[in-house]
C-alpha positions in Angstrom: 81.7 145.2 68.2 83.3 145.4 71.6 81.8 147.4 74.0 84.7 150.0 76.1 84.0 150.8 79.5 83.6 154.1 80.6 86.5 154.2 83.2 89.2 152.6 80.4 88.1 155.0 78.3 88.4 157.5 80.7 92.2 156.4 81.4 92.8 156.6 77.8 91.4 160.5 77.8 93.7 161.2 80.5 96.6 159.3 79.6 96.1 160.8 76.0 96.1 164.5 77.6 99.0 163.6 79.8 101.0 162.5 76.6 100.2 165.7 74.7 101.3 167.7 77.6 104.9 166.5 77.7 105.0 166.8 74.7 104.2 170.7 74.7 107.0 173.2 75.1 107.5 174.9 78.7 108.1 178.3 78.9 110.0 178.3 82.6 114.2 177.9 81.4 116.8 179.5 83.7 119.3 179.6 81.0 118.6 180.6 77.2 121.2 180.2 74.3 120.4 182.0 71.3 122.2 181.9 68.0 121.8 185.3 66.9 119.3 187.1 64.7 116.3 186.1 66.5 113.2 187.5 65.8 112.8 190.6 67.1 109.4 192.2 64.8 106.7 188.8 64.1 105.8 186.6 66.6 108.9 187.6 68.7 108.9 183.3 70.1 112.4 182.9 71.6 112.2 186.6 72.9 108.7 185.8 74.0 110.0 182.6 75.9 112.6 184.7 77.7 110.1 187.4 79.1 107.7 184.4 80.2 110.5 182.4 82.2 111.4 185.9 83.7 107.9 186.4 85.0 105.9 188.0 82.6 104.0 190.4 83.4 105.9 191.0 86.9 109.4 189.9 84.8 112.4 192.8 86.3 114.9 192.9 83.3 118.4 193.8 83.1 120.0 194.7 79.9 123.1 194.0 79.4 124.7 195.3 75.9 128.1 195.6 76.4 129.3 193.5 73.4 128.2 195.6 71.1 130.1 198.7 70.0 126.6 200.9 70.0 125.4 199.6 73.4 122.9 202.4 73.7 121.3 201.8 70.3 121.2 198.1 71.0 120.1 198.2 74.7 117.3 200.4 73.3 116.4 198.2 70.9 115.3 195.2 73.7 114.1 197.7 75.8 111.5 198.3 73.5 110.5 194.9 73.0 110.7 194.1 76.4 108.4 196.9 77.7 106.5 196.5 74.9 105.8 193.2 76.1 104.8 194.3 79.4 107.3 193.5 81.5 107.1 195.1 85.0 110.6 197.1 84.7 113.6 196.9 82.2 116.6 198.4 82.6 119.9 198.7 80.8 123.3 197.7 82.5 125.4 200.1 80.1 128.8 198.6 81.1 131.4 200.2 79.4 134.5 200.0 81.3 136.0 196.9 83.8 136.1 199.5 86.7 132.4 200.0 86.7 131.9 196.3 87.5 132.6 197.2 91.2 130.1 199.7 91.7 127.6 199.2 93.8 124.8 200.5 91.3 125.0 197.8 89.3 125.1 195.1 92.0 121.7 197.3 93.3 120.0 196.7 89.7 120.9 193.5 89.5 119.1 192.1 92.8 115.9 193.4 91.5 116.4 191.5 88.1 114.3 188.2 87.5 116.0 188.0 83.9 119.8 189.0 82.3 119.2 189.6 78.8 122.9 189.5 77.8 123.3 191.2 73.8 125.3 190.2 71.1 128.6 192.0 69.2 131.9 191.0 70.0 132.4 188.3 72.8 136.1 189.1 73.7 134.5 192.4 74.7 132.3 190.9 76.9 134.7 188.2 77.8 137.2 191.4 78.9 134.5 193.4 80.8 133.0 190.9 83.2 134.9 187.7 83.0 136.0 187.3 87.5 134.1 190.0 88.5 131.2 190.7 91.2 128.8 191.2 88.4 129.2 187.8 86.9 130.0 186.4 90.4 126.4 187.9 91.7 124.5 186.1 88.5 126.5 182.3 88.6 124.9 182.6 93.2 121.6 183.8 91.7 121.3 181.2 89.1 122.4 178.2 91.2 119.5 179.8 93.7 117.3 179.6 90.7 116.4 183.4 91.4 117.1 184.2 88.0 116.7 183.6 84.2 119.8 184.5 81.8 119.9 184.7 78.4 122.7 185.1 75.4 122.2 185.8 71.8 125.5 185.8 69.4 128.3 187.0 71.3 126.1 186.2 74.4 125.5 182.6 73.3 129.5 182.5 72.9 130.2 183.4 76.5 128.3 181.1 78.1 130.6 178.1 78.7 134.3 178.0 80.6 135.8 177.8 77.5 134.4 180.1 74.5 135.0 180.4 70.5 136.8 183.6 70.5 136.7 183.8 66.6 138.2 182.0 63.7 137.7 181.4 60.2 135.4 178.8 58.1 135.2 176.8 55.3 137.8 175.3 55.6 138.8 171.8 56.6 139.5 171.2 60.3 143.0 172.5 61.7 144.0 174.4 64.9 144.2 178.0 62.9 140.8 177.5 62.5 139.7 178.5 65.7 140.4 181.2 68.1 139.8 180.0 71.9 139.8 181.6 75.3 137.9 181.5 78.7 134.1 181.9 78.8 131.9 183.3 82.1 131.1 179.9 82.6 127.4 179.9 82.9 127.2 176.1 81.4 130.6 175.0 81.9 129.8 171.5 79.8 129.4 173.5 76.8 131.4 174.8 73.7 128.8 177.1 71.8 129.4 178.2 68.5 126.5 180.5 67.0 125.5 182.0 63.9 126.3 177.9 63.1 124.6 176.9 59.7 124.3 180.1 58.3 128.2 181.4 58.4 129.6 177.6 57.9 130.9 177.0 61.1 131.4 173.3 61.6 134.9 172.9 61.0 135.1 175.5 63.3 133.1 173.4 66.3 135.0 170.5 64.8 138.8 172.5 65.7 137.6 173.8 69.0 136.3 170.1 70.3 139.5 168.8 69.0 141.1 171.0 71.4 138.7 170.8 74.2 137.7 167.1 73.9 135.9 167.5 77.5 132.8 170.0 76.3 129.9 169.1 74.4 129.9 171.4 71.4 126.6 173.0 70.4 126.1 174.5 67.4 123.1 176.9 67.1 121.8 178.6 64.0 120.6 181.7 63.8 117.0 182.3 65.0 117.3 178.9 67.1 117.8 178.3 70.5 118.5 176.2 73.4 116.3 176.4 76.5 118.0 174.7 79.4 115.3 173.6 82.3 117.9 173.8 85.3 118.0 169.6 85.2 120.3 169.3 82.7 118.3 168.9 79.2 117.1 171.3 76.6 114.5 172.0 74.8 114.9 173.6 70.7 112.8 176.6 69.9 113.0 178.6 66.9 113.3 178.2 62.9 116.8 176.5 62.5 118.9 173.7 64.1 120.9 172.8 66.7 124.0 170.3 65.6 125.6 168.6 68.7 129.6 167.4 68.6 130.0 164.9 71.1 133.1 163.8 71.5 132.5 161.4 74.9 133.3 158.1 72.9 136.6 160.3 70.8 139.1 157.7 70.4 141.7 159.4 68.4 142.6 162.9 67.9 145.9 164.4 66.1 145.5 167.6 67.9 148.2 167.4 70.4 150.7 166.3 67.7 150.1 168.6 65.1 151.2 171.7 63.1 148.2 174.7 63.4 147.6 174.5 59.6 147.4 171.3 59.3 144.3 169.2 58.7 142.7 167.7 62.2 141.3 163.9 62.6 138.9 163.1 65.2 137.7 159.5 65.4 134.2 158.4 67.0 132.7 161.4 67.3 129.0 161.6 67.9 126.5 163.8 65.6 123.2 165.0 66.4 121.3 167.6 64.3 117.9 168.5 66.2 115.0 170.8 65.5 111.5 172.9 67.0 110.3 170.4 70.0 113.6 168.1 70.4 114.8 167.4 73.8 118.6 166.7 74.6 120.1 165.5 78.2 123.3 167.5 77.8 124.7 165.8 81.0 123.8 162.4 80.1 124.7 163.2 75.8 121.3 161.6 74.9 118.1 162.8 72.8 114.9 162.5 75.3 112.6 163.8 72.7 112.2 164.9 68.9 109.4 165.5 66.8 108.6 164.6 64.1 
C-alpha cells in the first residue's frame, strides 16, 4: 500500500475545503430578483438572504409597497418579518402619489437604508410612480457605490430591467399581442424579467418580449425562486423553483419586425437554459459557471 505524506495530504484537506467553499452559497448580493410568492412563514431563505446582504443584525430597511393596491397591509406584512428578524430599523416608504417623490423625507430615509425591499402588485404602478425620479435616481448612485442592497418580488422583479413585461396573456403560441412592454427602472438594464414564470405559463410570453427586444437576456423566475446578483455580473439561484434563461445573442432570424400582432412569432437559434438551487450564470458573458447536481 502506498504510503501519503503528511503535507500532500494536507494540500488535499485544504484543497478539498477550498472546493466545498465555492461551492457554498454567499449571502452578500447587491441586487435580488424574486419571482413572487416567496416564503414568507418556514424557513423564510430568499427573505433570509435579503436581510443578511443588508447587514443583519445592523441591516436599515426601507419598504417600499407602492405596487400594491393595499400598501399599508402589505408594507406591514415585511415589516413584520423584517423586525422580526432583527434587523436594526425598518421602515415603510408609503409612496402613493408621483409628487411625493420630491420630498425631501423620503430622500432622508433613504440615506439611512442598507436594503430596498421593493413589493409586489402591479408594476405599471410602480413603473408610473418612480420611473425618472430622485428616488430611483438616489438608489441606481447608491447601488453603483455598492452602499446598498435592493430587492424585487413580482411586480418588483418586473421593474428591474430598462425595458419591463408590462402584462400580457399566456398559453398561447408566440405573437406580439402576447405581450405588453414598456420602460423598466433600469436596475439591471441586460435583463427582461418575467415572474410568476412556470407557474402562470409564461414562456411564450418571454419568447414575444425577446422577439421584440432581441438585445436583453430574458430571465424567467418561478415563484419562490430567485436570482442573487453578486455585483460582478453572475448569479446565484436560491429557492424551490427554476430559473429558465432566453438568450437570444446567437438569434439569427426573427419575423418580428414583419409581422401582424396576432400572428405566430419565429425565432431561430435561440439559447435555453433552465437552472436550479446552487447554479451559477455569468449574465454578461451568457454562460453557466456552476450547477449542482
Amino acid at each position: 500500500m502506498p504510503l501519503i505524506n503528511v503535507r500532500d495530504s494536507s494540500m488535499l484537506e485544504m484543497k478539498s475545503r477550498l472546493a466545498q467553499k465555492s461551492m457554498a452559497i454567499s449571502t452578500r448580493y447587491p441586487v435580488m430578483i424574486i419571482g413572487g410568492a416567496e416564503d414568507k412563514t418556514n424557513g423564510c431563505e430568499i427573505l433570509r438572504a435579503f436581510f443578511e446582504s443588508a447587514g443583519g443584525s445592523s441591516a436599515n430597511i426601507g419598504i417600499i409597497p407602492s405596487a400594491s393596491r393595499e400598501p399599508t397591509i402589505v408594507g406591514d406584512r415585511y415589516y413584520q418579518i423584517f423586525t422580526g428578524m432583527g434587523a436594526a430599523q425598518v421602515q415603510i416608504l408609503d409612496i402613493r402619489f408621483r409628487t411625493e417623490c420630491e420630498e425631501p423625507r423620503w430622500q432622508d430615509v433613504l440615506k439611512g437604508c442598507t436594503g430596498v425591499f421593493i413589493t409586489g402588485g402591479d408594476q405599471l404602478r410602480l413603473r408610473d410612480l418612480l420611473c425618472d425620479t430622485p428616488i430611483v435616481d438616489s438608489i441606481k448612485t447608491r447601488l453603483q457605490s455598492s452602499e446598498l442592497v435592493i430587492a424585487g418580488t413580482s411586480a418588483g422583479a418586473a421593474i428591474m430591467g430598462e425595458d419591463m413585461i408590462a402584462g400580457g396573456s399566456s398559453g398561447e403560441s408566440p405573437n406580439q399581442a402576447l405581450v405588453d412592454l414598456t420602460n423598466g427602472l433600469g436596475f439591471v438594464p441586460e435583463l427582461l424579467v418575467d415572474q410568476h414564470f412556470h407557474n402562470r405559463n409564461r414562456m411564450a410570453r418571454l419568447l414575444s418580449a425577446i422577439a421584440a427586444h432581441p438585445n436583453r437576456l430574458g430571465v424567467g423566475i418561478d415563484e419562490d425562486t430567485c436570482i442573487a446578483l453578486g455585483g460582478d455580473g453572475t448569479f446565484q439561484v436560491l429557492g424551490k423553483g427554476t430559473i429558465t434563461i432566453v438568450d437570444p445573442g446567437s438569434l439569427t432570424h426573427t419575423n418580428h419586425p414583419v409581422t401582424g400582432e396576432d400572428s405566430p412569432l419565429s425565432l431561430h437559434n435561440l439559447r435555453v437554459h433552465v437552472l436550479k438551487k446552487g447554479d451559477c450564470y455569468d449574465y454578461k458573458k451568457r454562460a453557466v459557471l456552476q450547477y449542482h447536481s
